[in-house]
C-alpha positions as CSV (number, residue, x, y, z in Angstrom):
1,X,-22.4,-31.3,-38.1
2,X,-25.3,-30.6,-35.6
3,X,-28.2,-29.9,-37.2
4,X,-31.0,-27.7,-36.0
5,X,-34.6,-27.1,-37.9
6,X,-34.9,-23.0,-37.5
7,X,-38.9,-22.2,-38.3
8,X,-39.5,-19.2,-39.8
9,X,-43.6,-17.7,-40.4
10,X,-44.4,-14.4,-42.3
11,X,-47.9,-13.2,-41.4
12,X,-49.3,-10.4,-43.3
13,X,-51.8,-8.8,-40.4
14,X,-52.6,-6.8,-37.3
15,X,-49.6,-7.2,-34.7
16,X,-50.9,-7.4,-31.3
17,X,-51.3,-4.4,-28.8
18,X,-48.8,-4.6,-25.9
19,X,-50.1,-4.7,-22.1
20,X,-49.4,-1.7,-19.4
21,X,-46.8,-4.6,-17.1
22,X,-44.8,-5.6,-20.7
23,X,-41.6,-4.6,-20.7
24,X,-41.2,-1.7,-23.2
25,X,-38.0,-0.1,-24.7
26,X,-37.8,2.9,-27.0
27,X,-35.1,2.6,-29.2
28,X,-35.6,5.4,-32.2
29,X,-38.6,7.6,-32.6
30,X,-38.9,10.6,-34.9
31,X,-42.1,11.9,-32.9
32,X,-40.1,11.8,-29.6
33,X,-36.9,12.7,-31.3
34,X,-35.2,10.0,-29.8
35,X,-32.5,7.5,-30.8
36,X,-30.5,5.2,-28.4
37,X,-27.2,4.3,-30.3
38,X,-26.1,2.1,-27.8
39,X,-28.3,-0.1,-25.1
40,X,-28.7,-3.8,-24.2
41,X,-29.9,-6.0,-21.7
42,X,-29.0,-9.5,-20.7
43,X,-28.7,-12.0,-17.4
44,X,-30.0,-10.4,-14.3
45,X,-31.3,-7.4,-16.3
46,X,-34.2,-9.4,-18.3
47,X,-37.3,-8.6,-16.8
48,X,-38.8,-11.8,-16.2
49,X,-37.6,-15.3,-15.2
50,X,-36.8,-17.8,-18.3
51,X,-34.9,-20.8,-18.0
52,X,-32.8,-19.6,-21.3
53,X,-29.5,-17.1,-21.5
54,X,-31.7,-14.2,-23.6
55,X,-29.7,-11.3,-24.4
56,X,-30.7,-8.0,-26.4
57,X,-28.5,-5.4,-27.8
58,X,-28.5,-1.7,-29.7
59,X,-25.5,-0.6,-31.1
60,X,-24.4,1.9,-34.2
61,X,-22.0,0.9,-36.7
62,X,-18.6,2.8,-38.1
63,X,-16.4,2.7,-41.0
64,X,-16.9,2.6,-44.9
65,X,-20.4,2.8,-46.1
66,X,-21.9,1.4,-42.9
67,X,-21.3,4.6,-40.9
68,X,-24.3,5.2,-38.7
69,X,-26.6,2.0,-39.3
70,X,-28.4,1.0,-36.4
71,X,-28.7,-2.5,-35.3
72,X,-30.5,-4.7,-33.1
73,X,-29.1,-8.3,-31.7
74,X,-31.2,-10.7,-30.4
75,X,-30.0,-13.9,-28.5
76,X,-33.2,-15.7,-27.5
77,X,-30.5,-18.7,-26.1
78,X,-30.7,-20.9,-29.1
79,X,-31.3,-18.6,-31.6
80,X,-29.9,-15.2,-32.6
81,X,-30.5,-12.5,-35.4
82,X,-30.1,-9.2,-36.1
83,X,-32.8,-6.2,-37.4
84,X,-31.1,-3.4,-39.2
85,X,-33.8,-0.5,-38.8
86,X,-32.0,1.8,-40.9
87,X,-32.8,-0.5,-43.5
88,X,-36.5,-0.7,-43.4
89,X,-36.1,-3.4,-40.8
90,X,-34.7,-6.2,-42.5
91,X,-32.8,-9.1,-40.9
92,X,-29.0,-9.6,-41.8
93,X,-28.7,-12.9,-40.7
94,X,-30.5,-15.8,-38.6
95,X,-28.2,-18.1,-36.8
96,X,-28.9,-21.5,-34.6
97,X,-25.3,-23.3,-33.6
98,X,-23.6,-24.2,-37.1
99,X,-26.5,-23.5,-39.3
100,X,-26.8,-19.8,-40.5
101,X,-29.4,-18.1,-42.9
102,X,-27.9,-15.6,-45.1
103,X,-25.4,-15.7,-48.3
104,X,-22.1,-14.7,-49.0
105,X,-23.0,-11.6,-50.5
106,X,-20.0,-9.1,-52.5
107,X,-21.7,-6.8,-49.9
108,X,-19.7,-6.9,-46.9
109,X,-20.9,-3.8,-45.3
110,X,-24.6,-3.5,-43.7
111,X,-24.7,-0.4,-46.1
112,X,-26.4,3.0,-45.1
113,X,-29.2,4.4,-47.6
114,X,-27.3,7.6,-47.6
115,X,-24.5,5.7,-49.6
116,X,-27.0,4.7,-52.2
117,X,-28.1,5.9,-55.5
118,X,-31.2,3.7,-56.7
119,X,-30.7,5.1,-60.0
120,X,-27.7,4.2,-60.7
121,X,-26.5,1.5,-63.3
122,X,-29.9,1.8,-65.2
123,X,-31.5,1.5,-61.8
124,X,-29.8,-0.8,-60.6
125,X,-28.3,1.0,-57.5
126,X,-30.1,-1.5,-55.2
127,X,-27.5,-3.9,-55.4
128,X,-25.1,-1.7,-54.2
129,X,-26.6,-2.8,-50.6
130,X,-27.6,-6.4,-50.8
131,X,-26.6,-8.7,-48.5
132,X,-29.6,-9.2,-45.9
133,X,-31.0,-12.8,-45.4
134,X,-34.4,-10.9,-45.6
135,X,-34.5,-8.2,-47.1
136,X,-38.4,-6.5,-48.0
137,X,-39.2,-5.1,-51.8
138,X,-41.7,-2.4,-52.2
139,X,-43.8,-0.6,-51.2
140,X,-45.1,0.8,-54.6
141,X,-43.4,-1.3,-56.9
142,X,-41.4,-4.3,-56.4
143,X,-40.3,-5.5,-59.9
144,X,-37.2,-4.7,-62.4
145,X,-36.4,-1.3,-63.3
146,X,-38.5,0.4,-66.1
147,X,-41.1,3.1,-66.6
148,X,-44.6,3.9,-65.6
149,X,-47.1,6.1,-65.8
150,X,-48.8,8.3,-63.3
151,X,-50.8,11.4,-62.8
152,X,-48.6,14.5,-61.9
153,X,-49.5,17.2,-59.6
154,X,-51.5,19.2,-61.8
155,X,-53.1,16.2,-63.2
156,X,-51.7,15.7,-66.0
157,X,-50.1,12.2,-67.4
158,X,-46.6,11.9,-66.8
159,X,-43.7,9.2,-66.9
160,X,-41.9,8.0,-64.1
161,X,-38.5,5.8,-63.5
162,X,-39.3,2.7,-61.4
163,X,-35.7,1.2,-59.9
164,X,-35.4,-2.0,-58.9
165,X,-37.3,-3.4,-55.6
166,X,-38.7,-0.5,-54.8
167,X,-37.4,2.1,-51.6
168,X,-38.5,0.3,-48.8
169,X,-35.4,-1.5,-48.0
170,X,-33.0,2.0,-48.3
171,X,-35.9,3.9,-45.9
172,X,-35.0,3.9,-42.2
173,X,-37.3,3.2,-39.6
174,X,-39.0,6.6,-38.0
175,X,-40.3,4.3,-34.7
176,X,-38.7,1.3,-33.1
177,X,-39.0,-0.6,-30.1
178,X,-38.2,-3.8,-28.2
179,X,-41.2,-5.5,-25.9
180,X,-41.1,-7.9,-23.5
181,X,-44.4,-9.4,-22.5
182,X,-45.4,-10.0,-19.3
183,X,-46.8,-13.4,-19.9
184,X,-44.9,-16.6,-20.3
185,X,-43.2,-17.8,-22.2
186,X,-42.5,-13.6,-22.4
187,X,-42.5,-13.2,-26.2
188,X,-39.8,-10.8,-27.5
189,X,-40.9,-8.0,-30.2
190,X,-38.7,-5.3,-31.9
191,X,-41.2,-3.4,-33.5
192,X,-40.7,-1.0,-36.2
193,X,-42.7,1.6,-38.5
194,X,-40.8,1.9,-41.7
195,X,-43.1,5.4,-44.2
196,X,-42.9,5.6,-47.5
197,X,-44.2,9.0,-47.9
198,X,-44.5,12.0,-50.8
199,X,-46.7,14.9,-51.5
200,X,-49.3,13.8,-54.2
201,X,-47.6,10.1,-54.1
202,X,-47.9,7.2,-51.9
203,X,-48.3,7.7,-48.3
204,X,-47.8,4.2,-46.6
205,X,-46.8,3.2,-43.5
206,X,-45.3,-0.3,-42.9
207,X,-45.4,-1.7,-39.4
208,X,-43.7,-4.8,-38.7
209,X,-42.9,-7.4,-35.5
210,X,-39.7,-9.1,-36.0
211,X,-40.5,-12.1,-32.6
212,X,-39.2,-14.9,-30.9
213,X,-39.7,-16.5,-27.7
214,X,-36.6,-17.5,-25.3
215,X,-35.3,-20.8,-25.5
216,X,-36.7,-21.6,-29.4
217,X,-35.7,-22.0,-33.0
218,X,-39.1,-20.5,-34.2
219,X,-38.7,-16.6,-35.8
220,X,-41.7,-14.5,-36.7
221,X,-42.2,-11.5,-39.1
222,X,-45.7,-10.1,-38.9
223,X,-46.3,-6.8,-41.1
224,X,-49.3,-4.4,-41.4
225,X,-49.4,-2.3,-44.6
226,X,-51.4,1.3,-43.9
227,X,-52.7,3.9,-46.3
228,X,-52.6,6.6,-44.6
229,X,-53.7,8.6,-47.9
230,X,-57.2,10.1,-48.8
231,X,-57.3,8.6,-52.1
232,X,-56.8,4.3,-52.8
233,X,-52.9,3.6,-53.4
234,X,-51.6,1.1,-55.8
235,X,-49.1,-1.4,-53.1
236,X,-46.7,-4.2,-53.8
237,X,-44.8,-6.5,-51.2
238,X,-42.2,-8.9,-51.3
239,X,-40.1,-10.7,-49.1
240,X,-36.7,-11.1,-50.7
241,X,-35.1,-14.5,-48.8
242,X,-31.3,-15.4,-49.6
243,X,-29.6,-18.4,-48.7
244,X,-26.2,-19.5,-49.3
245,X,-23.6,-22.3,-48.4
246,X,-25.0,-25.1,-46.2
247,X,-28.3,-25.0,-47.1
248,X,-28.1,-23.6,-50.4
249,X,-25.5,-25.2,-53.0
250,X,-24.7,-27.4,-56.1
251,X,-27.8,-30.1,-55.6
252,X,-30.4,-28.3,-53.5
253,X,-33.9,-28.3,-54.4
254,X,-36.7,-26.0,-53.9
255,X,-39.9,-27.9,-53.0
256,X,-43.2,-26.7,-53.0
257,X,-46.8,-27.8,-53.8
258,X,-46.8,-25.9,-57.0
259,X,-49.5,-25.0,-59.6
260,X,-48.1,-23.5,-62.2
261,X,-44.8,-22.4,-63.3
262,X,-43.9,-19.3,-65.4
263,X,-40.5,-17.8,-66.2
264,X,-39.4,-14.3,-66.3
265,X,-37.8,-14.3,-69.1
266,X,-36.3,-15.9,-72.1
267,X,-32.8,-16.8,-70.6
268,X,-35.5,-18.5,-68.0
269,X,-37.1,-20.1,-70.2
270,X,-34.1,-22.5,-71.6
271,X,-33.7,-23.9,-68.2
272,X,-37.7,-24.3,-66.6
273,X,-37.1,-28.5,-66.7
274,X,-34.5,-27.9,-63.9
275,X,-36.1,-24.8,-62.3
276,X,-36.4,-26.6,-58.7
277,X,-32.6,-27.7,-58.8
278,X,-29.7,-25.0,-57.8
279,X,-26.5,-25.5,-59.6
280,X,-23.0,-24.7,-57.6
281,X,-20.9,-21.1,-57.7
282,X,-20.7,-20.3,-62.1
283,X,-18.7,-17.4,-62.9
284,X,-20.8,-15.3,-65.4
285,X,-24.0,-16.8,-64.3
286,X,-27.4,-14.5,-65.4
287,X,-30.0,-15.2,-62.9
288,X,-33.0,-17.4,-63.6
289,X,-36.4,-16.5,-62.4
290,X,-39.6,-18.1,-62.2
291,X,-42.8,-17.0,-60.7
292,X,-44.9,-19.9,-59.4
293,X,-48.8,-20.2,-58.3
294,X,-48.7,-22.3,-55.5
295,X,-51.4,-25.0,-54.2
296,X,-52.7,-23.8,-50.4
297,X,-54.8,-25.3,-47.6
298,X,-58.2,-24.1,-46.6
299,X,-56.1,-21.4,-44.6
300,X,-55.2,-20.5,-47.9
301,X,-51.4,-21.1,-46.6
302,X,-49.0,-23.1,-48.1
303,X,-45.3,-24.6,-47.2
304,X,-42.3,-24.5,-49.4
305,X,-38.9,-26.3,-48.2
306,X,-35.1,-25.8,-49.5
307,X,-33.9,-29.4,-49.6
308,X,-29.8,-29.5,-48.8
């Protein structure tokens, strides 16, 4: 088997302004009214000279529960993904030759929000679409289903159900677009504004860069979390990664720099002396979690590594 070493960085900041000669296309927009179901570009039709076959693509799927879910391929010559913008830009897959990131999930269909009751099963309706390699959590809450409190809209305390992971990943995206830059080695940037929006609730705006440059095996996710509200807003974020068969099976290890170790649960508990090792395929198997502090550099950055 060929190997390949795909790099993948997830930067929490400002993404870069585009310049007046990059090459600019509007996919979906909500302020414009706009959405291209199908469009692509490839060969001759890339804007500027790269010694790599890059190829970009738009289409709209059909059938089942995927009806009407955009998505976006990108072919960068040696590596390829794809964005699904109608769900809050997450990436299905990341492929390189014989080595793919992503999981075998009992989610065959890139699933539209529309099909989707969050509430469902005790809250548990999120599953009902799960099957991204990255899929985001949040924006207001991230955890397990349960209950909170809030102040209602004529201030008085109220209780609220919180489902699990949050909206984000069941929101489509109201802006997207694909850039080019000008400049070698011309960068390529589907861009995306996912809002998570209510009267007298949150009113966040998630901006993301999903990048690559032609002719590499290094993928980029750079996000930018706005309040766009008058008053401070409670936020949570996480990046849900899933890996399945090479990479991830019976033998694999998680390795980290790690400070301390704490798991979610009881059932967690009984197995935290093998929390780094992954077991193969167990019918019946209740998930494990473990939240982990991690030791970081001066650049307060840190790197983890799933040892096959």
């Amino acid at each position: 088997m060929k190997t390949h070493a795909i790099i993948v960085l997830f930067v929490f900041l400002t993404i870069p302004k585009s310049h007046a000669e990059d090459f600019r296309q509007l996919l979906i927009s909500v302020e414009k009214n706009i959405r291209v179901e199908e469009w692509s570009l490839s060969g001759s039709e890339f804007p500027f000279k790269t010694d790599s076959s890059v190829s970009i693509r738009k289409d709209v799927l059909h059938g089942g529960k995927q009806e009407g879910v955009d998505v976006i391929h990108v072919d960068n010559g040696k590596l390829r993904f794809t964005v699904i913008p109608t769900r809050g830009m997450g990436i299905y897959e990341v492929v390189s030759g014989d080595l793919r990131l992503g999981w075998n999930s009992p989610v065959k269909e890139i699933v539209h929000p529309s099909f989707i009751n969050l509430s469902s099963r005790g809250g548990l309706g999120w599953l009902e679409g799960f099957n991204e390699w990255m899929v985001r959590c949040g924006l207001e809450w991230v955890g397990h289903p349960g209950e909170d409190k809030f102040i209602n809209n004529v201030g008085d305390e109220a209780v609220m159900d919180l489902t699990l992971h949050g909206k984000v990943a069941n929101i489509p995206a109201s802006e997207v677009e694909v850039v080019i830059d000008e400049e070698p080695p011309h960068t390529i940037r589907v861009r995306g504004r996912v809002d998570e929006r209510m009267f007298y609730g949150p009113q966040l705006e998630l901006w993301t860069e999903i990048s690559t440059t032609p002719g590499s095996l290094q993928l980029t996710v750079t996000d930018r979390l706005v309040n766009e509200g008058a008053d401070d807003q409670e936020f949570q974020m996480l990046y849900h990664t899933n890996f399945g068969p090479p990479l991830l099976e019976k033998g694999a290890e998680f390795v980290a720099p790690i400070r301390e170790v704490t798991p979610f649960n009881e059932h967690a508990a009984q197995s935290i002396d093998r929390a780094a090792v992954y077991d193969g395929p167990t019918p019946g198997f209740v998930e494990q979690v473990y939240c982990m502090e991690l030791y970081a550099g001066d650049d307060d950055r840190t790197q983890v590594m799933l040892k096959n």
